[in-house]
C-alpha positions as CSV (number, residue, x, y, z in Angstrom):
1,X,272.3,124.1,96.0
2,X,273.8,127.3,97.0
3,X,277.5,127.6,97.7
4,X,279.3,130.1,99.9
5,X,281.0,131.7,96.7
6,X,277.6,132.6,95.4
7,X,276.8,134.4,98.4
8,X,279.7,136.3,98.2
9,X,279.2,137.1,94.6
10,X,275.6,138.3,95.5
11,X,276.8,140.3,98.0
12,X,279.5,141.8,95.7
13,X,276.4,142.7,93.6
14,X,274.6,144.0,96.3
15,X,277.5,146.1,97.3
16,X,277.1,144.5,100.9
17,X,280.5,143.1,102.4
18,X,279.7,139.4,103.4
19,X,282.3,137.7,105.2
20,X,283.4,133.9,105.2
21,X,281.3,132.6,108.2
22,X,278.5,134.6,107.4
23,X,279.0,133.8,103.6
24,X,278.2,130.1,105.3
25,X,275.3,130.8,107.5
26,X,273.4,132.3,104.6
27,X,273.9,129.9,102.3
28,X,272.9,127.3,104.8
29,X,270.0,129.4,105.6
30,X,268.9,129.9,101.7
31,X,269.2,126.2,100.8
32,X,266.7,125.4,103.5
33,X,264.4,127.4,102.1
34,X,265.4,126.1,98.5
35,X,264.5,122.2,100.2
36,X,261.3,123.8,101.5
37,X,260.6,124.5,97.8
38,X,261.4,121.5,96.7
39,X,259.1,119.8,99.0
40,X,255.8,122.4,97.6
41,X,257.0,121.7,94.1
42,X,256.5,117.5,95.1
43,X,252.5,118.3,95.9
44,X,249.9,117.2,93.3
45,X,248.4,120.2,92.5
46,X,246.4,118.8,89.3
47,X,243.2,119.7,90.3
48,X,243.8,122.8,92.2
49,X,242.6,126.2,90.6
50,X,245.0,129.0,90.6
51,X,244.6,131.1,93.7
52,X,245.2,135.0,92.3
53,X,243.9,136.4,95.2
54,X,243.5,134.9,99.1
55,X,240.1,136.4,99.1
56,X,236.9,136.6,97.5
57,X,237.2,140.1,96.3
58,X,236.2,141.3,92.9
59,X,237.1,144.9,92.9
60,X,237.4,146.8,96.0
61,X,237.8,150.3,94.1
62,X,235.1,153.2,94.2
63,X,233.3,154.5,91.0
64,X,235.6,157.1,89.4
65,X,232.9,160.3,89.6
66,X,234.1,163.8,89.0
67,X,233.0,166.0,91.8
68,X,234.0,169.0,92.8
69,X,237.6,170.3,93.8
70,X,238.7,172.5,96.3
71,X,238.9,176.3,95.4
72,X,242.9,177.7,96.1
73,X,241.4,179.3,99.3
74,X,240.2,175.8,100.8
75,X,243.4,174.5,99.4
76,X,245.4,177.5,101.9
77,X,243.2,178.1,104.3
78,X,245.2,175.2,107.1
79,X,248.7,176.3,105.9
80,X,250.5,178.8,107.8
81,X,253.6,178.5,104.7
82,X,251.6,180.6,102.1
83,X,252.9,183.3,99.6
84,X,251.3,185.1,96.7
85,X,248.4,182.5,96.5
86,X,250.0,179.5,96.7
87,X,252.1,177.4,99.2
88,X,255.5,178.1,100.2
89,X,258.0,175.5,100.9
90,X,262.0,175.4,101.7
91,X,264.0,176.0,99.6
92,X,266.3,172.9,98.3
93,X,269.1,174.2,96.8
């Protein structure tokens, strides 16, 4: 069960100013979710395999092949910010 002065103390953490009626709404809020837990942790799941993904998929990445970059021209050639070969950008400071 979550009380209103944990809210407020997570709030204090979270540097986020909470105040008292709010402090009760969430704290209503999060221990029905908590109850809704309670109720998934209450199903037999004995002979249920874990479920890592929600579908079938081995792996979805491509081979890793080396091919070909592009040359510093291609890499230029669609900037108009450009300067002694490579690519100019504001400065930050």
């Amino acid at each position: 069960m979550i009380t209103k002065d944990e809210v407020e103390h997570v709030g204090w953490l979270a540097r986020i100013e909470i105040d008292e009626q709010d402090a009760d709404t969430y704290a209503a809020h999060l221990n029905t979710v908590l109850e809704y837990f309670g109720q998934l942790d209450e199903v037999d799941t004995e002979n249920v395999d874990p479920t890592y993904h929600v579908a079938d998929v081995v792996n979805v990445f491509r081979e890793d092949v080396v091919t070909e970059s592009l040359t510093q021209e291609e890499a230029l050639e669609n900037t108009q910010s450009k300067q002694d070969g490579h690519f100019k950008a504001p400065k930050i400071m």
